[in-house]
C-alpha positions as CSV (number, residue, x, y, z in Angstrom):
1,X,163.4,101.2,123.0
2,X,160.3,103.4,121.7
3,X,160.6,104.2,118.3
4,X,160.4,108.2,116.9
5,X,156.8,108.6,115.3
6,X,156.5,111.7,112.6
7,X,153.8,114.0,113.8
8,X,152.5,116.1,111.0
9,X,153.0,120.0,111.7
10,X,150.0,121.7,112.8
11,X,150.4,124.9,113.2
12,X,147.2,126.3,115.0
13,X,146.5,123.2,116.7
14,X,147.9,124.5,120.0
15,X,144.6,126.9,120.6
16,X,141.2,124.8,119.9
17,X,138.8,127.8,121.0
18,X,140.1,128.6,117.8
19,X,138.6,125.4,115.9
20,X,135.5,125.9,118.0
21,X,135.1,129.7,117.1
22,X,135.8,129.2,113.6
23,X,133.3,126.3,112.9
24,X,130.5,128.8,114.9
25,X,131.3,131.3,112.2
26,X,131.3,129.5,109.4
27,X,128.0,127.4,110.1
28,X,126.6,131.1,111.6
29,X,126.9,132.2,107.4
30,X,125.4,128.6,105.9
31,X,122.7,129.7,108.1
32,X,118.5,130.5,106.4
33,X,116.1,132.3,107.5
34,X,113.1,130.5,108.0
35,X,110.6,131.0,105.1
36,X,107.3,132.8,105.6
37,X,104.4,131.2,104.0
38,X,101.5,132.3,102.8
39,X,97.8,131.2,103.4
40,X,97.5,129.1,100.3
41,X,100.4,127.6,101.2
42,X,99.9,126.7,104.5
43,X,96.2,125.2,103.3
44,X,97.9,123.2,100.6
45,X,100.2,121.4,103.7
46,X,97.5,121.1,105.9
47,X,95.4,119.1,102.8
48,X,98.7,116.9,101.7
49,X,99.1,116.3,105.2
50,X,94.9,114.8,105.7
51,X,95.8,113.1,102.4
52,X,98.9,111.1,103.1
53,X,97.7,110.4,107.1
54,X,94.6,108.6,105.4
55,X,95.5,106.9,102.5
56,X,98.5,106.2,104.4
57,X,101.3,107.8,101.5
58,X,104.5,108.5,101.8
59,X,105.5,112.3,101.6
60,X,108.9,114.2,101.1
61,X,108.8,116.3,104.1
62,X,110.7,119.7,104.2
63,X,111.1,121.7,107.4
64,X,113.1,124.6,109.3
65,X,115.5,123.5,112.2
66,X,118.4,125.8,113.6
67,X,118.9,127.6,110.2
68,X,118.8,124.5,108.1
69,X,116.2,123.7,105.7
70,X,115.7,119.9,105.8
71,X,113.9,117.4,103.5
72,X,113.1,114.0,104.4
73,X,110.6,110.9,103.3
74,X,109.0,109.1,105.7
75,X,104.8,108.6,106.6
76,X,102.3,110.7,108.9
77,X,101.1,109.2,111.8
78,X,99.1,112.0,113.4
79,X,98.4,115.8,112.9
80,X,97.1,117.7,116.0
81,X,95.8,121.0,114.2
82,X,94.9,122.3,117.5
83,X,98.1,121.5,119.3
84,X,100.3,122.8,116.5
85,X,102.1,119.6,116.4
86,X,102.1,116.3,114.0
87,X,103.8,113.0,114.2
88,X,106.3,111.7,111.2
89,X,107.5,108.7,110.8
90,X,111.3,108.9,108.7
91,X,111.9,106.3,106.0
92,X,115.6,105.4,106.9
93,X,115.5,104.8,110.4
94,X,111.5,104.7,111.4
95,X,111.9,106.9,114.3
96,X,109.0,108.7,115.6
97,X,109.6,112.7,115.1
98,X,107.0,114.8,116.8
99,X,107.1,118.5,114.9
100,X,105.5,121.7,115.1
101,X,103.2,122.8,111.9
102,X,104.9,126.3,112.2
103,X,108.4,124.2,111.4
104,X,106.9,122.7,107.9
105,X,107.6,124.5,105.0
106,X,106.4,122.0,102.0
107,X,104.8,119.0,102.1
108,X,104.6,116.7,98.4
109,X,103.5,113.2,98.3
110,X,105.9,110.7,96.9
């Protein structure tokens, strides 16, 4: 004999598009713009980023991804001025991420 289980109502669960659409929206308004930087302040990431790739410091790392501005510690491993791109090492996990300068928006040593 299988025994009656009490499902809790849920009333709008019979049309997920519906979950789907509404998450879009409501991460489409949490959503930045990515900051434009000036001149001085690209130099002054370009010189923290030398610094901590030589003396081998960690840095708090803040960036622009898919409307999201991140910060994360971690160590530099290589910066490519020429290619655009630089290697970062996180803190937490120790994964290689390979970024784009244009993506940085600060740079601070820890």
């Amino acid at each position: 004999m299988e025994h009656r289980r009490m499902k809790k109502w849920r009333p709008f669960a019979t049309m997920p598009e519906q979950y789907i659409g509404l998450k879009e929206m409501i991460n489409k308004q949490a959503e930045v713009a990515q900051p434009v930087l000036t001149e001085e302040q690209m130099e002054q990431i370009n010189f923290t980023l030398i610094e901590a790739l030589h003396t081998n410091k960690q840095v708090y790392l803040t960036y622009y991804k898919q409307g999201e501005c991140i910060t994360e510690t971690g160590f530099i491993q290589f910066v490519d001025s020429l290619e655009n791109l630089f290697i970062f090492i996180d803190d937490v996990f120790e994964l290689k991420n390979k970024m784009r300068l244009s993506e940085l928006i600060d740079v601070r040593l820890a």
